[in-house]
N, C-alpha and C positions, 0 to 999 in steps of 0.2 A: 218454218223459219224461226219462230219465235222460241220455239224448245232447241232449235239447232243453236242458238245465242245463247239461249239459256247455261247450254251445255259447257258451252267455250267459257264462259266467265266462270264456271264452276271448276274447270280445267286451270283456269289460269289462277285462283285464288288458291286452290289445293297446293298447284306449285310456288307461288308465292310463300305461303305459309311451310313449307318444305325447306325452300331455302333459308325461311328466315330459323330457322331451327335449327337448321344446317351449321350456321353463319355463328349464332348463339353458342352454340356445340365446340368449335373451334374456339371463339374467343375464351368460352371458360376454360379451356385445356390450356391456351397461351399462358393465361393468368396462372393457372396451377402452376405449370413449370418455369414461369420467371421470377413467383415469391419461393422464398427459403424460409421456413418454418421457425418462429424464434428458441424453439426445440433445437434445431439443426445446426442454427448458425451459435446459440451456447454453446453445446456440445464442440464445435470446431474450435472456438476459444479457447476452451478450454484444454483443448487436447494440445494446443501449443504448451502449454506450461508442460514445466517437468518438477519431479519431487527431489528435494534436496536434502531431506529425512527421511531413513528408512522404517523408522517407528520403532525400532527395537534395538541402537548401537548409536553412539555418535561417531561413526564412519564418517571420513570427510569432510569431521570439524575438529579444532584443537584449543583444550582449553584448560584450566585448571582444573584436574578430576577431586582436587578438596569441593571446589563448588558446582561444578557442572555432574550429571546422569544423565539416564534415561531411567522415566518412571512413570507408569499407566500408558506407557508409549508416548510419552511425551518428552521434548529437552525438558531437563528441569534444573532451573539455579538455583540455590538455597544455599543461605547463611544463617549459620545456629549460634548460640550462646557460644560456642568454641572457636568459631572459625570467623570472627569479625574483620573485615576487609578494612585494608589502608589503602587499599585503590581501586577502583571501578577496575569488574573484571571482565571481560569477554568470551563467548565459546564462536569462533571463527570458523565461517566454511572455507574449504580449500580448494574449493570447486574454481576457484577464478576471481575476477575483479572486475565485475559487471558496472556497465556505461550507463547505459538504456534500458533500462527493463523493468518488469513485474514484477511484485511477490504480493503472492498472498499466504494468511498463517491465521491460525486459531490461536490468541492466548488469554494464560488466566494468569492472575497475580494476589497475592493475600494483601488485606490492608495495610501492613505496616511498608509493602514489598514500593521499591522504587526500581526498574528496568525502562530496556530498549531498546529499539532495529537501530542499530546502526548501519549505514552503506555508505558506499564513494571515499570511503574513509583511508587514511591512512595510520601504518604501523606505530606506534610511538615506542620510543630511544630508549633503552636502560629501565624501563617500564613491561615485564610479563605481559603477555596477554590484555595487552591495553589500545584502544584505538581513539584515534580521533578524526573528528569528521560528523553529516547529517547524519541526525539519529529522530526516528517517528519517536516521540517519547511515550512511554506507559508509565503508571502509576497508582497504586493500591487505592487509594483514595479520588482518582479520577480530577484532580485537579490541572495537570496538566497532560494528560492519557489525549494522545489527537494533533498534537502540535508538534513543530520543526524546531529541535533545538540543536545547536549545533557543538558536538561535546570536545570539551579541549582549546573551543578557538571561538567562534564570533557569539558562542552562545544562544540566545532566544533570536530567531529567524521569526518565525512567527508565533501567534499564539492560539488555541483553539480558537475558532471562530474568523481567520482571517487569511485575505488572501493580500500577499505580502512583495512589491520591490525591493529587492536588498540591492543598494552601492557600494561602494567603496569606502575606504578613510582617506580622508586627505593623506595629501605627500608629506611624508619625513612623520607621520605616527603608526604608532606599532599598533599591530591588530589588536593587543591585547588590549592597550590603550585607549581602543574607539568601543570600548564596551563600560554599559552605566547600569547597573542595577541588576543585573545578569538580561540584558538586551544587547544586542547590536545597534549603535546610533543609526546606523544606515538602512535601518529597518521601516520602510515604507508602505504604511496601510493605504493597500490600492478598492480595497473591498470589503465591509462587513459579511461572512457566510450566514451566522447566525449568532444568536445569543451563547456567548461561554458554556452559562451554566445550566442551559437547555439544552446544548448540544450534548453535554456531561451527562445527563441525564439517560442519554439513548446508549450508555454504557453499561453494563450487569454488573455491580460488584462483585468478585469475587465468584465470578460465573468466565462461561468459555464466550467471549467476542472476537469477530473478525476480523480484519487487518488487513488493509489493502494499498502497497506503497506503488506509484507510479512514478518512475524517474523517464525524464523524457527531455533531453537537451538542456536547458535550463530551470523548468521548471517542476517543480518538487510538488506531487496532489500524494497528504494522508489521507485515507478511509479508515471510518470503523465503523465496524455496522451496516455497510453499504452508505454512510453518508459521511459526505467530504466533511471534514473538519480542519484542514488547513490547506493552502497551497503557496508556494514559495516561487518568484521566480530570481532568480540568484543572476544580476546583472553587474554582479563585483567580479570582476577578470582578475584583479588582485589575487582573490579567495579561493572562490568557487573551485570544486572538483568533478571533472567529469568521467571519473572514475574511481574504483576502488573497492576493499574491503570490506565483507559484510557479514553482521557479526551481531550475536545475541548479546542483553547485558546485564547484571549483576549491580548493583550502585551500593555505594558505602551506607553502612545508616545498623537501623536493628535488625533481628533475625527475620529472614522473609522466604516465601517461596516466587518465585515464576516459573510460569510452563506454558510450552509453546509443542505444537502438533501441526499435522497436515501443510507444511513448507512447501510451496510450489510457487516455483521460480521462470519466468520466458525472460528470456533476451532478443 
């Protein structure tokens, strides 16, 4: 009797332990197939974007060919001792006039060089290849490279390091009116990101950085470098565009280069 019991508990612990292995077995498989690899789920990100540069033409954008190419595969604006600009010039894609969307882009800029993304923007009058509207601003010296300025009209939206409420002007003044020092008055600091010229810092002179524009209903996030440097949210109904133009830029000043590569764009 006592090896007959013995037997049974031996029976019943084997199975016991069977199941529990069993049981283990499954749950890891569950687990497996309900996480998504952060390999997998990049890659799907990124497969939304499309490219808007073919690296070797500017197909599908229009611009002054005194100052726009392509070179190293790259857009490139340059202004030489010969060809000094009387006004901020633009290379335009014609792809559309995107609302909501992405872009991301590589660019590089020489120190003397002043550019910038513009988007949501609109054409301007008896002015070539001119836009106005939010522009990420870049700049050869990284003083203001990272910030929302907005070109043509309410000006400095925000400034690197900040995330920003924009209002309105009162009734019966003109927009151009409600701007003081190249700021917009109704420029509301809702949030320090970080320090200006620490954030400046996480920029390359004169080397290739990243660039990452999110426009998303109202509110405007620059990246460079993977790290936020400004964010706008634009609650002037006056103003505010929620679509538009979007367009590389050239700025008035001394000879410079910028060049920009790898454009990809989701809407």
């Amino acid at each position: 009797m006592k090896n007959l019991l013995k037997s049974k508990w031996l029976r019943i612990e084997v199975l016991g332990i069977g199941a529990m292995m069993v049981i283990g077995l499954v749950n890891c498989q569950q687990q497996t197939q309900s996480k998504t690899s952060p390999v997998e789920a990049m890659s799907a990100n990124e497969a939304d974007f499309e490219s808007i540069f073919d690296g070797k033409t500017l197909q599908g954008w229009e611009g002054d060919p005194v100052y726009w190419s392509v070179k190293d595969g790259a857009i490139t604006g340059e202004i030489t001792p010969e060809t000094l600009l009387k006004a901020n010039t633009f290379l335009i894609w014609q792809g559309g006039q995107p609302g909501d969307f992405e872009l991301k882009a590589e660019f590089k800029i020489s120190e003397s060089g002043n550019s910038g993304i513009n988007y949501r923007s609109e054409m301007v009058e008896d002015v070539p290849f001119a836009l106005k509207g939010y522009q990420a601003d870049i700049d050869g010296k990284n003083n203001y490279t990272g910030q929302n300025y907005e070109e043509r009209k309410r000006t400095t939206l925000a400034y690197r390091g900040q995330i920003t409420k924009i209002t309105t002007q009162p009734e019966g003044v003109g927009t151009r009116e409600f701007v003081e020092r190249n700021a917009w008055k109704g420029l509301n600091l809702e949030k320090e990101i970080g320090d200006r010229a620490e954030l400046g810092a996480l920029i390359k002179a004169g080397e290739w950085n990243s660039i990452h524009i999110i426009a998303k209903g109202n509110v405007l996030q620059h990246f460079v470098n993977g790290q936020l440097m400004s964010e706008v949210h634009d609650e002037d109904a006056v103003n505010k565009m929620d679509s538009g133009y979007l367009g590389v830029q050239v700025h008035v000043g001394p000879p410079m280069m910028v060049q920009f590569k790898d454009l990809m764009l989701k809407q």
